[in-house]
N, C-alpha and C positions, 0 to 999 in steps of 0.2 A: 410465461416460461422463463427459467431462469435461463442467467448467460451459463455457458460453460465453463466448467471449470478450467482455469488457463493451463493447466500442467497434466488433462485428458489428451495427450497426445501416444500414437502407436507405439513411439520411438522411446517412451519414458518410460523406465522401472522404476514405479514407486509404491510403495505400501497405500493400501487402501485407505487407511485414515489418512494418510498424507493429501490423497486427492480427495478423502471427503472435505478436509479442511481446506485446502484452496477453494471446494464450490462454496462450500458455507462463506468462507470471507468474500467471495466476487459477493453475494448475495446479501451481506450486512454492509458489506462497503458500497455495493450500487441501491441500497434500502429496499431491496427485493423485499428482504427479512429487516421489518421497520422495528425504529426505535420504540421500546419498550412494548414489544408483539411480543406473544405464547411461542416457548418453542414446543413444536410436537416432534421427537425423536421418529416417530413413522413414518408421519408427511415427511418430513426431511429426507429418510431412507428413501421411498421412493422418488422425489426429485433428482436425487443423486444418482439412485440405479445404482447405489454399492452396498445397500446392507444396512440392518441396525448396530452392527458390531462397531468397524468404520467409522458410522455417525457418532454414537454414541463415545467413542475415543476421540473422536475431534470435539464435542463438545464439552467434553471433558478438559480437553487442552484449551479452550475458548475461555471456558470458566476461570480457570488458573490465570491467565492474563487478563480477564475484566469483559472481555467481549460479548460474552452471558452472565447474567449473573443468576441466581440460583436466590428466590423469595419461598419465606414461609407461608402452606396454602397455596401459591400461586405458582410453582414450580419453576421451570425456566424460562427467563426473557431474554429478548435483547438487549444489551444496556442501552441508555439513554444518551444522546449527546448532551454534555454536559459545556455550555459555553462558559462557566465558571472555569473550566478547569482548562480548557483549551490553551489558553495561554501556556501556560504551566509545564502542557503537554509539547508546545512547543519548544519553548527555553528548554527542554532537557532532550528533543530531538538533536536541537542544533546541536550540542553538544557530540554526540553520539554518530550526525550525521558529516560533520569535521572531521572525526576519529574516521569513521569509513571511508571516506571519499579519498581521506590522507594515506591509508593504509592501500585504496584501489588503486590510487595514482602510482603506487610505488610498487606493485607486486601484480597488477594483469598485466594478465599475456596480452599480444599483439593482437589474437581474436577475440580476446573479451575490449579491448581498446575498440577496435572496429564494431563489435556486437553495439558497444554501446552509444556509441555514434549514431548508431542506425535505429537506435530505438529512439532516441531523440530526437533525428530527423520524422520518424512515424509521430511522435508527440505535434512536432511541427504541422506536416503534412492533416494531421487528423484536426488541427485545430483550424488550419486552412480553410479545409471541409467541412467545418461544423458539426465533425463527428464526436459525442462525447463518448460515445461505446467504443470506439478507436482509442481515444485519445487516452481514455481510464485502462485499455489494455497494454497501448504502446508502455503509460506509467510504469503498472505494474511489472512488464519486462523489463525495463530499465534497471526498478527496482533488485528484484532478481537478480542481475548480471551483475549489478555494480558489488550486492552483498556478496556474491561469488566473488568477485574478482577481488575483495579487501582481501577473505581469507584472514576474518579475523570474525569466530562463529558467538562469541562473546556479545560482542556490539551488536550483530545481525538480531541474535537471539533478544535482546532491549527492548531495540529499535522498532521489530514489526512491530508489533502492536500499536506504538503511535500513530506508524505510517497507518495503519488501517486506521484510524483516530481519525486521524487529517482527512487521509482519503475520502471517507464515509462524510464529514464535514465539509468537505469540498464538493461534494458531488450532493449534497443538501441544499447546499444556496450557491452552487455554481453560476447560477441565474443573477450576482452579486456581484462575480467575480468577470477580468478578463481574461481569456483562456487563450490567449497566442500570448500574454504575457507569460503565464506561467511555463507554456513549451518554451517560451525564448528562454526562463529561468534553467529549466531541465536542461537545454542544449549548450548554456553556459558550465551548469555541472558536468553533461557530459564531455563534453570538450576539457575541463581541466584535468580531469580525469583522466581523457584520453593523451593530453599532451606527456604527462609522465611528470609534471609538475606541481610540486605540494601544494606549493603558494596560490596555482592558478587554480586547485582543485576545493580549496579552502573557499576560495573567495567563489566559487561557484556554489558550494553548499550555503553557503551564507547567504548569498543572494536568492537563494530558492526559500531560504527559511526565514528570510525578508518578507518576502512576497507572500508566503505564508502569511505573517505575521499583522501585513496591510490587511492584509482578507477576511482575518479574522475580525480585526479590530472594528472593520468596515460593517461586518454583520453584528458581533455584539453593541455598536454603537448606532445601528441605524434604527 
């Protein structure tokens, strides 16, 4: 079964492809939907319980940033991780994740400051627990709040797909990686963030895109 889409909540008005595309991503980012697997637009619909219309608009938006790719004969796949490129994909996060974090630290409100405190502590918390279903959900709220809270929809718009990059790479050989380092990474970004301080909010995204960066080099090199 897949996980749920994280934004199938009562309280949330969003367009049906908006939440087809959150399941779809929990589902390539947690490798529910493996690298280089068939997509079948039906199967999908009914996993998601919203529709071929829906799916087929969010795979359509998946397409356009890389996330499916679309072969001749072979119709749609998932892309591949590509450890070539991860690097790459890296260096031009950081960059993009510097600009948001600079821009959050200086422009959220007091409850996205606190929101994201507390999703960092859950990163914390989950990694404690040895929860990665926690800890990959705590993420992607973080995520979320902090792109809200830049309010700078440029960057955000970049950015996801990296982050899904990483994420889906992360959660491939997590088994590689230590996972109360990277919540301590997250609770440093969120804390510079939350302090309201450029410098501290800098050196927090840096540090996450550090340890990124060990992580990778760790599995292309092992």
């Amino acid at each position: 079964m897949p996980i749920p889409a994280r934004s199938l909540k009562p309280t949330a008005k969003r367009r049906a492809a908006d939440l087809a595309y959150d399941s779809l991503e929990a589902m390539i980012s947690t490798l529910q939907l493996e690298p280089g697997s068939p997509v079948v637009e039906a199967d999908l619909a009914e996993l998601t319980g919203l529709g071929r219309t829906p799916v087929r608009e969010a795979l359509l938006r998946m397409v356009s940033i890389g996330l499916i790719v679309q072969q001749p004969r072979r119709g749609l796949l998932v892309s591949n991780i590509d450890l070539a490129e991860l690097l790459d994909v890296i260096q031009t996060r950081r960059v993009l994740d510097q600009l948001i974090a600079s821009c959050a630290a200086r422009r959220a409100s007091q409850s996205q400051r606190t929101a994201i405190l507390a999703c960092a502590q859950n990163m914390i918390q989950a990694a404690e627990n040895d929860s990665l279903e926690q800890y990959m959900e705590a993420d992607h709220q973080l995520d979320e709040v902090i792109h809200e809270a830049s309010r700078n929809q440029s960057a955000v718009k970049c950015v996801v797909p990296l982050v899904v990059q990483c994420r889906r790479f992360w959660y491939a050989y997590q088994h590689e990686g230590e996972i109360k380092e990277g919540a301590r990474t997250h609770m440093e970004l969120a804390q510079g963030i939350a302090s309201g301080d450029d410098t501290a909010a800098l050196r927090g995204a840096n540090s996450l895109m550090d340890y990124l960066e060990k992580f990778a080099r760790h599995v292309i090199n092992s």
